[in-house]
C-alpha positions as CSV (number, residue, x, y, z in Angstrom):
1,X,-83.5,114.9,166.1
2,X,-86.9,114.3,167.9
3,X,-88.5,114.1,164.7
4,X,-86.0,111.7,162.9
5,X,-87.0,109.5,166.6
6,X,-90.9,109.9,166.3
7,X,-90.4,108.9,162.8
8,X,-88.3,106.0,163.4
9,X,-90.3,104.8,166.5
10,X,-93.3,105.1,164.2
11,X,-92.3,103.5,161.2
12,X,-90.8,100.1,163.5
13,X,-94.0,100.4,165.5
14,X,-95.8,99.9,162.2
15,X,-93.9,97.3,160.7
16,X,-93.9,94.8,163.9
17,X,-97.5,95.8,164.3
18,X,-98.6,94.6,160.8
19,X,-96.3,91.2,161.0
20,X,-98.2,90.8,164.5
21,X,-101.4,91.1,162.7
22,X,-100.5,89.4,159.9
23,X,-99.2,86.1,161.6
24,X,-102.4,86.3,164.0
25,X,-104.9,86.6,160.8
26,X,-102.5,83.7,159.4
27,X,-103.4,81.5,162.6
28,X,-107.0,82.6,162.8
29,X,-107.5,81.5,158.7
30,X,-106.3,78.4,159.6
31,X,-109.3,77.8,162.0
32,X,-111.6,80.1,160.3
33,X,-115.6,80.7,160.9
34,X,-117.6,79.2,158.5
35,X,-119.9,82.3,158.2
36,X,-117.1,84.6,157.0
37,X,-117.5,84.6,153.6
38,X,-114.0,85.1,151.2
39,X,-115.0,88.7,150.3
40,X,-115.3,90.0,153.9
41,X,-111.7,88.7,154.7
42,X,-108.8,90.3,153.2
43,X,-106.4,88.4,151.2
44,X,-103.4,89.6,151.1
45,X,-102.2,88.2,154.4
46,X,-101.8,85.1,152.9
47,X,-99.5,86.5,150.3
48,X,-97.1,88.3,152.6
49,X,-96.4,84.9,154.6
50,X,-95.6,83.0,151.7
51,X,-93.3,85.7,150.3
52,X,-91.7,85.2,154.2
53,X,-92.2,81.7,153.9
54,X,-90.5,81.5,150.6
55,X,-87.7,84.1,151.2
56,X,-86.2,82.4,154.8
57,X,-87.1,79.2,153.7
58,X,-89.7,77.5,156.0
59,X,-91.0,74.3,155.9
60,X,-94.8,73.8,155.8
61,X,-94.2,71.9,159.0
62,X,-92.5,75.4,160.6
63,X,-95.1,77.2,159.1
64,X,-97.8,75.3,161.3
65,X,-95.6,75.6,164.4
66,X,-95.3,79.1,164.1
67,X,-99.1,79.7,163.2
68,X,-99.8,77.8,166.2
69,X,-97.6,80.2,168.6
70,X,-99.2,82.9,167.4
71,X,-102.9,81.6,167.4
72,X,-102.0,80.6,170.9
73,X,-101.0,84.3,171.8
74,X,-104.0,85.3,169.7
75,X,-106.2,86.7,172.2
76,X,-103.3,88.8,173.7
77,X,-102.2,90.3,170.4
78,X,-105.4,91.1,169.6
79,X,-106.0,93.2,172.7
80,X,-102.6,94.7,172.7
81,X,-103.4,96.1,169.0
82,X,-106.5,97.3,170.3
83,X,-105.0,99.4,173.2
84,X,-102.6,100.3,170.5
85,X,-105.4,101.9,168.5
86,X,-106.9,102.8,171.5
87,X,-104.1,105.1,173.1
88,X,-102.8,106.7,169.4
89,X,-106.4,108.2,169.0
90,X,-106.1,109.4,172.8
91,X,-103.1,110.9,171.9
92,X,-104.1,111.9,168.5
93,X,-107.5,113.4,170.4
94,X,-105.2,115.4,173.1
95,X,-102.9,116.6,170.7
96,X,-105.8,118.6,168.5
97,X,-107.5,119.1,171.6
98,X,-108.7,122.8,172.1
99,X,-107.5,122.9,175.8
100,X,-104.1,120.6,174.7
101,X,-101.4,121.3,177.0
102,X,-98.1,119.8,177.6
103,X,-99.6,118.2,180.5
104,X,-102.3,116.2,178.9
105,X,-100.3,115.4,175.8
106,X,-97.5,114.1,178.0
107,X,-100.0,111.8,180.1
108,X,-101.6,110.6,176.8
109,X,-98.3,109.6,175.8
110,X,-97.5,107.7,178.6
111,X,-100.2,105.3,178.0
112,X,-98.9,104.5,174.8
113,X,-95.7,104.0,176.0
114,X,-97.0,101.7,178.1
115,X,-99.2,99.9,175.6
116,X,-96.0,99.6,173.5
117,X,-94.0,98.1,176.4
118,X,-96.9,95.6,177.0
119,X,-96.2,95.1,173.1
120,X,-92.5,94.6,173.5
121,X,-92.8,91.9,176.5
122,X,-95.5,90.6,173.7
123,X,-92.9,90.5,171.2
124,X,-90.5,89.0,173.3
125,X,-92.6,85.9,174.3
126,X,-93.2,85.1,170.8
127,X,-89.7,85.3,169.7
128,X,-88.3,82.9,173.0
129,X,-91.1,80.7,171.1
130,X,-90.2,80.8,167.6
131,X,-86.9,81.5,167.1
132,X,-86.0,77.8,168.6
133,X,-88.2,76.2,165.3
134,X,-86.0,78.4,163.1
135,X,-82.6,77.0,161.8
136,X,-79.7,79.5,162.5
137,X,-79.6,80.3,158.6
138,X,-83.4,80.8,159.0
139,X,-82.4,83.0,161.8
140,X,-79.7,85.4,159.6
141,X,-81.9,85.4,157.2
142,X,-84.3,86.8,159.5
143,X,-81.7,89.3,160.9
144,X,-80.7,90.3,157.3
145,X,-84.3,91.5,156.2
146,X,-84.5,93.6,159.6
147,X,-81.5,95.1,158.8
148,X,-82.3,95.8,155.1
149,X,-86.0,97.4,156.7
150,X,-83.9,99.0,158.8
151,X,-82.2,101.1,156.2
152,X,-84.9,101.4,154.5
153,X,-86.7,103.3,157.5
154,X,-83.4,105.1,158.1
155,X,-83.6,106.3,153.9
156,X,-87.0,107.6,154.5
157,X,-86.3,109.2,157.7
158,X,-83.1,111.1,155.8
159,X,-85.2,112.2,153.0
160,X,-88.2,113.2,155.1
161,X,-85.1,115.6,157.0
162,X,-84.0,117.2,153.7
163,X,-87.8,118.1,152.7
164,X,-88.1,119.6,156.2
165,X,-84.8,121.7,155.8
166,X,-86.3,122.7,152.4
């Protein structure tokens, strides 16, 4: 059960983690440095938020209120990703530490459940500002593809159970 949880918590961790970076690189290509040539940035950013774009339907005129929210939150999300980092290698480090005990694994992992609460409240300011510039089909929509990643994560975490048991 506490792995089908780390697994879970992992996997959503993940997933809002790479739409907060993608949404912040979104809003920092939009007011890019001139220096930074095309083959030092990666692409595919501006893939995934058309595909998002495209599948709930936002306006180009959404599209630049949203970028905006996030560029304005930019220097926050980037620092919370960064003690994100910071505190999994911590954890990661105490963990395959030679002297590891439950002691120092436990306060490693209350840092990153701290940096993840900081990323929560995070979270939660950005939605309070967005979801208002969505339309409530916009918003099902939304809700729909959660719920569809949702069971996707719940498939893998089922299948990852089995091979265990095997």
């Amino acid at each position: 059960m506490k792995t089908t949880f780390l697994v879970g918590s992992l996997a959503v961790a993940l997933l809002a983690g790479g739409l907060t970076v993608l949404y912040t690189h979104a809003a920092d290509t939009s007011n890019s440095d001139t220096s930074t040539t095309d083959t030092q940035r990666p692409r595919h950013g501006g893939k995934l938020l058309a595909r998002a774009k495209s599948t709930l339907g936002i306006t180009d005129e959404q599209a630049a209120q949203i970028k905006a929210q996030f560029k304005s939150e930019k220097k926050n999300i980037t620092s919370l990703l960064t003690r994100l980092h910071d505190s999994r290698i911590d954890l990661r480090n105490a963990i395959q530490s030679t002297d590891a005990s439950e002691a120092t694994v436990r306060a490693a992992s209350a840092k990153l459940a701290t940096v993840e609460s900081d990323m929560a409240v995070e979270r939660l300011k950005l939605h309070s500002k967005i979801a208002p510039l969505l339309t409530s089909d916009q918003l099902k929509k939304l809700q729909d593809m959660e719920a569809s990643a949702d069971q996707f994560v719940d498939l893998v975490i089922n299948r990852i159970g089995r091979r265990l048991a095997e």
